[in-house]
C-alpha positions in Angstrom: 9.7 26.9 20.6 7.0 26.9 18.5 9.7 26.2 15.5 10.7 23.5 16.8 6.8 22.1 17.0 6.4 22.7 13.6 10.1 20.4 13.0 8.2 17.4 15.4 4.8 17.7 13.7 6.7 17.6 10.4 8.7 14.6 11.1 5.7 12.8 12.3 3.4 13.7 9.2 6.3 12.4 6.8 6.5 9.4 9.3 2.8 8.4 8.9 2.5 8.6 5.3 5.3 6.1 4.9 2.3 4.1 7.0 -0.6 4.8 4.6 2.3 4.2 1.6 3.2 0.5 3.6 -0.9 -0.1 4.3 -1.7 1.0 0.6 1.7 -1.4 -0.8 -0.1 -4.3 1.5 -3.3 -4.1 0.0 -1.8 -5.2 -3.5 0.2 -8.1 -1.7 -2.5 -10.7 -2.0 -3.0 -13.5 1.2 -4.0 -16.3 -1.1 -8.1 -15.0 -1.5 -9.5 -12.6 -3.3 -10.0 -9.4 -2.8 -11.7 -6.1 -4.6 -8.4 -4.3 -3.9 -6.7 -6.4 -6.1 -8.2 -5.0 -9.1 -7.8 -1.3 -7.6 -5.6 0.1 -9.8 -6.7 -1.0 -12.9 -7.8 1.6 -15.5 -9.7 0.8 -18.5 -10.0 2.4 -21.7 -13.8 4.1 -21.9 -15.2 5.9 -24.8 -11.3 7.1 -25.1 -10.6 8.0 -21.4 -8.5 6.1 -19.0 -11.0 5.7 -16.3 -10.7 3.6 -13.0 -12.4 0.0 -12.9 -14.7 1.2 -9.8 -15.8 3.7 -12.4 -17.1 1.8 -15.0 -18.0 -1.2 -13.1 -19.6 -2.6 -9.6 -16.6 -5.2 -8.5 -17.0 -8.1 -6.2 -16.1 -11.1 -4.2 -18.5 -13.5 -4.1 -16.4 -16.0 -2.5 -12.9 -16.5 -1.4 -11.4 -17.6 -4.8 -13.4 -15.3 -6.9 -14.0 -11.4 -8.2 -16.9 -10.7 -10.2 -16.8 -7.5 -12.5 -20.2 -6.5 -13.6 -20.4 -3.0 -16.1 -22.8 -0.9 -16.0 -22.3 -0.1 -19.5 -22.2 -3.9 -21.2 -20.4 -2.0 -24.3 -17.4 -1.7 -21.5 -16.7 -5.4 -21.2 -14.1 -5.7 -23.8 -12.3 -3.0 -22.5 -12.4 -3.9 -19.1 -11.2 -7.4 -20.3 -7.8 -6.1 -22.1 -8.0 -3.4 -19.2 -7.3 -6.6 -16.8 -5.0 -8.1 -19.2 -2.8 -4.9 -19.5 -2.6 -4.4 -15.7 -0.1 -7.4 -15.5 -2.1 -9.2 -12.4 -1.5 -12.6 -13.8 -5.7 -13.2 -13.7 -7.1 -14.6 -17.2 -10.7 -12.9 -17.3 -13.2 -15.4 -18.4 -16.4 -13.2 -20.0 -20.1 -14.9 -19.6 -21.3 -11.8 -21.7 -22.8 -9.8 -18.9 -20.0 -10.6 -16.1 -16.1 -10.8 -15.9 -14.7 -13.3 -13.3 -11.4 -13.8 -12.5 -10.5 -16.9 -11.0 -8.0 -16.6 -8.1 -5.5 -19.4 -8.3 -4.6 -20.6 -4.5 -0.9 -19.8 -3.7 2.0 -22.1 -3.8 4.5 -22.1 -1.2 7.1 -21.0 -3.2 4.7 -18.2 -4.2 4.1 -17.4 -0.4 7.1 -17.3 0.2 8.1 -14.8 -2.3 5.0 -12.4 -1.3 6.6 -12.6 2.1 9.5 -11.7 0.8 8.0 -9.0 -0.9 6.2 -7.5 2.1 9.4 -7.5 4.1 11.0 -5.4 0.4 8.1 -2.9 1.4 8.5 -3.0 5.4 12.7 -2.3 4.9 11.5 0.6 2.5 9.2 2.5 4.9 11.9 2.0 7.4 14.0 4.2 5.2 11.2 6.7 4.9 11.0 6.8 8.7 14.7 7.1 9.2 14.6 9.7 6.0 12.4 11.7 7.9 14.7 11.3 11.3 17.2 12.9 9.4 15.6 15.8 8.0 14.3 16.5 11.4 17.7 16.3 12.8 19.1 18.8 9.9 15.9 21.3 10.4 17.0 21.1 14.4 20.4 22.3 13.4 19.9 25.3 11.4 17.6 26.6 14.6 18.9 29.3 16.0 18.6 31.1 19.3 17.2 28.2 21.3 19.3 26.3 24.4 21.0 23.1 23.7 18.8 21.7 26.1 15.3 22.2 24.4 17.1 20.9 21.1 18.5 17.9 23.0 14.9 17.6 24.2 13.2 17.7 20.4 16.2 15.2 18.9 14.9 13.0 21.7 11.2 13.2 20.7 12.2 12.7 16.8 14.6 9.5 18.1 10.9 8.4 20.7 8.9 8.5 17.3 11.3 6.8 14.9 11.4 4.3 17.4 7.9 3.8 18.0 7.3 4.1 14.0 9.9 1.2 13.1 8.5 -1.1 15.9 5.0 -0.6 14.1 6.6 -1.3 10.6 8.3 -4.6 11.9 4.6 -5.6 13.3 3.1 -4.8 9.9 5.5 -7.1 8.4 5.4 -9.8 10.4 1.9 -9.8 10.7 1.5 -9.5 7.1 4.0 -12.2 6.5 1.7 -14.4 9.0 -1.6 -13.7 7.0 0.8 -14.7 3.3 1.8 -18.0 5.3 -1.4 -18.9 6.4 -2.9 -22.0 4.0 
C-alpha cells in the first residue's frame, strides 16, 4: 500500500510543477502594462560575470507603461543597456545617465491576439505534462506486484480524479490569462 502512495504523491508532485512551469511561462506573457517580471530573466555582463538584473540593479514600475532600472554600480549601465538589448524583449532602453527606462508600447490587437495565442501554446503544453505524468503513474501501477486488482483499480482512479482536476485548472489559467491579454 504504501507503494502505491508513493506512485499518487509522485504523479501529483510532477502534476504541480507543470503548474509553477505554466504560472512561471505566464509571468513572461505580458497583459499590455508593465511589469518587473518582464525584465526577470535578463543577465547582464558584470565585471566579467553573467549576473541577474535584480543583482546589479533595483528594477521598477513607476507606472503602468514604464520600468525604471536604477544600478547600484552607475559603471553597470552600459552593460545592463546591451544586457536588455541581447535579451530579445523588443524594449529600446533609453539611458538618462543615472536610470534605464523602458518604455512599454500598448498592445495591438493583433499583438493580443497572438499573446493569447501564445498562452493557450503554454496551457496545451502543461496539459501534456499532466497527461505525461498520468501515464507514468499508470505504468509504475503496472509493474506493482502483490497487491489486488481492486486497490490498483482504486489508485488509477485517484491518478484519473487528479488529472482531471489538474486539466480543469490549466483550462482556467488559460482562459483567464487570455481575459487579462484581451482586456484594453
Amino acid at each position: 500500500m504504501e507503494e502505491l502512495n508513493l506512485i499518487v504523491d509522485t504523479v501529483r508532485e510532477e502534476m504541480d510543477a507543470a503548474m509553477k512551469h505554466l504560472d512561471h511561462a505566464f509571468q513572461k506573457i505580458r497583459a499590455g502594462r508593465a511589469s518587473t517580471t518582464m525584465v526577470q530573466d535578463v543577465v547582464v555582463e558584470y565585471y566579467g560575470a553573467p549576473t541577474p538584473l535584480n543583482q546589479v540593479a533595483n528594477v521598477s514600475v513607476p507606472d503602468a507603461m514604464t520600468i525604471s532600472i536604477q544600478p547600484w554600480d552607475r559603471t553597470a549601465i552600459r552593460a545592463i543597456e546591451k544586457g536588455i538589448i541581447d535579451s530579445n524583449l523588443g524594449f529600446a532602453p533609453s539611458n538618462n545617465g543615472d536610470t534605464i527606462i523602458l518604455n512599454v508600447p500598448p498592445l495591438t490587437e493583433e499583438r493580443r491576439r497572438d499573446l493569447a495565442r501564445q498562452a493557450k501554446g503554454e496551457g496545451d503544453q502543461t496539459k501534456i505534462t499532466v497527461r505525461n505524468a498520468r501515464q507514468d503513474g499508470m505504468k509504475e501501477l503496472k509493474r506493482v506486484e502483490g497487491v489486488s486488482e481492486d486497490l490498483i483499480k482504486d489508485v488509477e482512479a485517484q491518478i484519473q480524479e487528479l488529472t482531471d482536476k489538474y486539466v480543469k485548472l490549466i483550462d482556467e489559467h488559460v482562459k483567464n490569462k487570455e481575459a487579462d491579454i484581451m482586456k484594453v
